[in-house]
C-alpha positions as CSV (number, residue, x, y, z in Angstrom):
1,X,0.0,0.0,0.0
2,X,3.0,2.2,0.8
3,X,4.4,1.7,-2.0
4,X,1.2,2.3,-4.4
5,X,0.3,5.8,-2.4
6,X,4.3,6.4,-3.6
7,X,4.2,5.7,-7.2
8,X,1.5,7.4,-7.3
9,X,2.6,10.8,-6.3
10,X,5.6,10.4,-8.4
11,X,2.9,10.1,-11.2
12,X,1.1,13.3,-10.1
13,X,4.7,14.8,-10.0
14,X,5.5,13.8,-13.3
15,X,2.0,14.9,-14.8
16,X,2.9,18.8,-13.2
17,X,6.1,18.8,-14.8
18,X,4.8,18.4,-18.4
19,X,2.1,21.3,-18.0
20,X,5.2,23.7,-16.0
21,X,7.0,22.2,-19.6
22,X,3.9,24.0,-21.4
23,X,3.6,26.8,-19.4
24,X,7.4,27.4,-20.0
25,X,7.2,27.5,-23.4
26,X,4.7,30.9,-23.2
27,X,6.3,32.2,-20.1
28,X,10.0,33.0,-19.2
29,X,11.0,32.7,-15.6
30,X,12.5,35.9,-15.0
31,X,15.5,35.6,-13.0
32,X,19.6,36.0,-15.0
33,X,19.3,37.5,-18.5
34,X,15.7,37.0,-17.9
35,X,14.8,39.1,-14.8
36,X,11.7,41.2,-14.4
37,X,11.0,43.8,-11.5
38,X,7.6,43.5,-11.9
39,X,7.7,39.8,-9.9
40,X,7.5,41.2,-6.2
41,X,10.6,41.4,-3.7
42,X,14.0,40.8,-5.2
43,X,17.0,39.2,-3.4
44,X,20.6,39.4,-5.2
45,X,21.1,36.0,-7.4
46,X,24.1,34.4,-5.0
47,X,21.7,34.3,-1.8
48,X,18.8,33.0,-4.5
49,X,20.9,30.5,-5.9
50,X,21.9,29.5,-2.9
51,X,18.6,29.1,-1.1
52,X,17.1,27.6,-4.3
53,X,19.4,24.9,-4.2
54,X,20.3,23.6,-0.5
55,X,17.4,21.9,0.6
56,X,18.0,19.5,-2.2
57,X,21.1,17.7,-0.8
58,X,20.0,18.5,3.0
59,X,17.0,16.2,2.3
60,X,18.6,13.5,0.6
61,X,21.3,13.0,2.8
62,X,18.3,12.6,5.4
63,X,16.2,10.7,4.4
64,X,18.9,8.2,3.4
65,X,20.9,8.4,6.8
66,X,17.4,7.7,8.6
67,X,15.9,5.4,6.2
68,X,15.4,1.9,7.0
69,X,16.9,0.5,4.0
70,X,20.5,-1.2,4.2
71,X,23.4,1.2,3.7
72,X,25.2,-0.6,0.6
73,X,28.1,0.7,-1.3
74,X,25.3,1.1,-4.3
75,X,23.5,3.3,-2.2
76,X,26.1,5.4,-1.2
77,X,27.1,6.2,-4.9
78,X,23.4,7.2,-5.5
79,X,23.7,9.3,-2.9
80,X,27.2,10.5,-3.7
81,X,26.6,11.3,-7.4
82,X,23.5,13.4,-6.5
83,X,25.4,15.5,-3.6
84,X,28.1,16.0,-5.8
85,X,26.2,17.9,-8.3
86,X,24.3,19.7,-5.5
87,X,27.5,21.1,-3.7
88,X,28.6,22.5,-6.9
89,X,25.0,23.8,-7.4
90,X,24.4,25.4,-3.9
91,X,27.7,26.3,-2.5
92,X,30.8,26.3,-5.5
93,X,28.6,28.1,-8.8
94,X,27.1,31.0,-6.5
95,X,30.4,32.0,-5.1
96,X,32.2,31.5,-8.3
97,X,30.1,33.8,-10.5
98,X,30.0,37.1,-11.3
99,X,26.5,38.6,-10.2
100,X,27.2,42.2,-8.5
101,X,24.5,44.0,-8.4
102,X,21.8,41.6,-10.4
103,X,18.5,40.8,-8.5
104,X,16.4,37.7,-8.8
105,X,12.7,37.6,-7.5
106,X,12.3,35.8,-4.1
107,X,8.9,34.0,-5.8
108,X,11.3,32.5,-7.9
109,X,13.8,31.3,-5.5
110,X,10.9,29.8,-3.5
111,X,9.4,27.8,-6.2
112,X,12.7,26.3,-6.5
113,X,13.1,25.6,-3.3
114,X,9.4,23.8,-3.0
115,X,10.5,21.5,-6.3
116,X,13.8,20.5,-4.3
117,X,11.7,19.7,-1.8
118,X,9.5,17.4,-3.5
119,X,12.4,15.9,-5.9
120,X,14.9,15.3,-3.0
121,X,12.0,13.8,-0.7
122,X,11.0,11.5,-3.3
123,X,14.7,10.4,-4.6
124,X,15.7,10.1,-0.3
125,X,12.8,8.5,1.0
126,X,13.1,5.5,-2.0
127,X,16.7,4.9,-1.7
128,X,16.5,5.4,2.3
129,X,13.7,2.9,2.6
130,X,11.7,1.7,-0.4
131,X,14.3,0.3,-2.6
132,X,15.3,-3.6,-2.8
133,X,17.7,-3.6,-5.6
134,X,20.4,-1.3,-4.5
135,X,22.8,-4.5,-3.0
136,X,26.4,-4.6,-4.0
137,X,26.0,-6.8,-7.3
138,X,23.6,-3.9,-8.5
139,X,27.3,-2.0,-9.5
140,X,27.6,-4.5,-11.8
141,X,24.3,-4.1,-13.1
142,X,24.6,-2.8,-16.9
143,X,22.0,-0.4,-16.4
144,X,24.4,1.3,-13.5
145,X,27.5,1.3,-15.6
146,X,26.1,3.0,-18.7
147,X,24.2,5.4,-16.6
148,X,27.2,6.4,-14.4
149,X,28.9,6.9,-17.6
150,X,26.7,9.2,-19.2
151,X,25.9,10.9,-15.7
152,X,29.6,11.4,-15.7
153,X,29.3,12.8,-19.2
154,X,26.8,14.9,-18.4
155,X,28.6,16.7,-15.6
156,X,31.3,17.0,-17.9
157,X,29.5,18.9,-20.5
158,X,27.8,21.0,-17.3
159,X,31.1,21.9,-16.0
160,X,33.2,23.1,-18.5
161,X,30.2,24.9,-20.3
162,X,29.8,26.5,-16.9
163,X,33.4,27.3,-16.9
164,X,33.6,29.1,-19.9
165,X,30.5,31.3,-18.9
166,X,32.3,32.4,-15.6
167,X,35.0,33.7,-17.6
168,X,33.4,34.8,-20.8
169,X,32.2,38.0,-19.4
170,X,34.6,41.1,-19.4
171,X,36.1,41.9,-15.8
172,X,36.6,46.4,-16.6
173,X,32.5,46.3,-17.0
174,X,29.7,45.2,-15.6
175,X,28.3,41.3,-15.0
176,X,25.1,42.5,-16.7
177,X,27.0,42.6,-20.0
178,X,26.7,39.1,-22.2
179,X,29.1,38.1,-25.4
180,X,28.8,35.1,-27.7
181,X,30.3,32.2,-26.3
182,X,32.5,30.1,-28.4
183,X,34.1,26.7,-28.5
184,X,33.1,23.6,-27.8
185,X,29.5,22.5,-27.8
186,X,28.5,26.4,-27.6
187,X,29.8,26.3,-31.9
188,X,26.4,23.8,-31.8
189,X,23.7,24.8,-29.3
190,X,23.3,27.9,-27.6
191,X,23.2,26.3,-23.9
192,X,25.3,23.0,-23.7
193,X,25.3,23.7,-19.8
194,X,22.0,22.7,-20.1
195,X,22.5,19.8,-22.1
196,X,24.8,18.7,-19.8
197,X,22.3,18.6,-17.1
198,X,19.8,16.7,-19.2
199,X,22.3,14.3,-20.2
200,X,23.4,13.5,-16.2
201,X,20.1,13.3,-14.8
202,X,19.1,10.8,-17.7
203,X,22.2,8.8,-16.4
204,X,21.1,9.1,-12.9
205,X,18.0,7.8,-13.9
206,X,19.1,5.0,-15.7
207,X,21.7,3.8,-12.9
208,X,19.2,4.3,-10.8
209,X,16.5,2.5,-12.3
210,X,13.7,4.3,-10.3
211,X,10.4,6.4,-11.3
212,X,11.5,9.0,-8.7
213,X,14.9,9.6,-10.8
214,X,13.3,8.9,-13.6
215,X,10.5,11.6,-12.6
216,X,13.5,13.9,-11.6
217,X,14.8,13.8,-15.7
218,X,11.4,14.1,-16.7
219,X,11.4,17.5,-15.1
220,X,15.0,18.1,-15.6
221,X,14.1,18.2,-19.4
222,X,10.9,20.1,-18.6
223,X,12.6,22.6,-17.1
224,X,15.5,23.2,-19.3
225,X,14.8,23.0,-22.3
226,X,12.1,26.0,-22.7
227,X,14.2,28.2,-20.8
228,X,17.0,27.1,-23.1
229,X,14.8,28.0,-26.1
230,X,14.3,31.5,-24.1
231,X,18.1,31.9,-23.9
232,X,18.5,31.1,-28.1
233,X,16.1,33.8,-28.7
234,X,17.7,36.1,-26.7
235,X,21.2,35.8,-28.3
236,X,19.4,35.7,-31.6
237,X,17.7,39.0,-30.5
238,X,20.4,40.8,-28.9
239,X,23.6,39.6,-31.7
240,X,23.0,40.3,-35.0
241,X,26.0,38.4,-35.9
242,X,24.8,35.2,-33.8
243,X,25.4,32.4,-35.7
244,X,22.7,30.8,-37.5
245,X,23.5,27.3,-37.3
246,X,23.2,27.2,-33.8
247,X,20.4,24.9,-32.0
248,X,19.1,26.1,-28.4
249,X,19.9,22.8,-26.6
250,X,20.6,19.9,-28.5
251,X,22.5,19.9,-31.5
252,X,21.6,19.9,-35.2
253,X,17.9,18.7,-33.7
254,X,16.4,21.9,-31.4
């Protein structure tokens, strides 16, 4: 019965995140290049980012540490992977970047904060108590090695496209300025740091072999890929010279 009542608000989850994916394709969330004073109270982007993003490994960590379900090495990478990306996310990627004086609406940073929430509650509570299969020979599993691989190549392509956006912007003016990336993936998509995303969290899913990480790509690529769309209009508004060949998010296709 547990278990039913669970799936089935991972369902209900994963039905939300496809109308958010419609909604997003009519409505830009207004925080970065984005960002709108007509969205209430504002709070500068390193305190948003932050707040946006720490419940997500607080929770996990949690719910897996009190969870009834054994403690396996398999677990642990789970549980590793995900708090890897988060640490980065919450603590590293707001201190690193360059944000003086830009404002994002607090509405914003508290809808993120409800979907960490729900995502890290769902993905702790199954691997801290409802999941059977994570035993040590589930390492070997196939499904766990080619989805740590592509997690891993995900993060990759995160990192490094993250990288270059840190230092792309021109240190004598001001962080609101923006310049064509180059190099890399940005000579085929607009936003490869959200490729990058897409592609680890449909690794995760697969070495997980779950519907809560599955749910969590699900709204990973519901998330990203309108805003990404957002982002490729912008440069195509704002550079005349952008080049044309350019996808949004995932090359030669969108």
């Amino acid at each position: 019965m547990e278990e039913t009542l669970f799936d089935l608000l991972v369902w209900v989850w994963i039905l939300v995140a496809v109308v958010i994916f419609i909604v997003l394709l009519f409505i830009t969330a207004p925080f970065g290049r984005h960002s709108k004073r007509t969205w209430g109270v504002t709070i500068p982007d390193r305190l948003g980012g932050f707040l946006m993003e720490i419940p997500a490994p607080l929770i996990l960590i949690l719910l897996v540490l009190t969870g009834n379900a054994p403690k396996t090495l398999t677990v642990w990478i789970i549980t590793g992977l995900y708090l890897a990306h988060y640490t980065n996310r919450a603590i590293i990627y707001p201190l690193r970047i360059r944000t003086s004086g830009k404002e994002m609406p607090l509405a914003v940073a508290l809808m993120a904060v409800f979907f960490n929430f729900l995502n890290a509650g769902f993905l702790g509570y199954y691997t801290g108590t409802l999941q059977t299969q994570y035993n040590e020979a589930w390492v070997t599993d196939p499904r766990f090695i080619a989805g740590l691989l592509i997690f891993l190549s995900g993060m990759v392509i995160n990192l490094t496209s993250d990288e270059k956006l840190i230092h792309l912007r021109k240190s004598k003016i001001t962080s609101s300025y923006y310049q064509i990336p180059r190099g890399g993936l940005f000579e085929k998509v607009s936003c490869p740091n959200f490729l990058g995303e897409i592609v680890e969290w449909g690794g995760y899913a697969l070495l997980c072999w779950s519907l809560p990480a599955l749910s969590f790509f699900i709204w990973t690529f519901c998330n990203l890929v309108p805003r990404a769309l957002s982002h490729h209009r912008w440069y195509r508004g704002h550079f005349p010279d952008y080049p044309a060949g350019r996808k949004a998010v995932i090359p030669y296709i969108l």
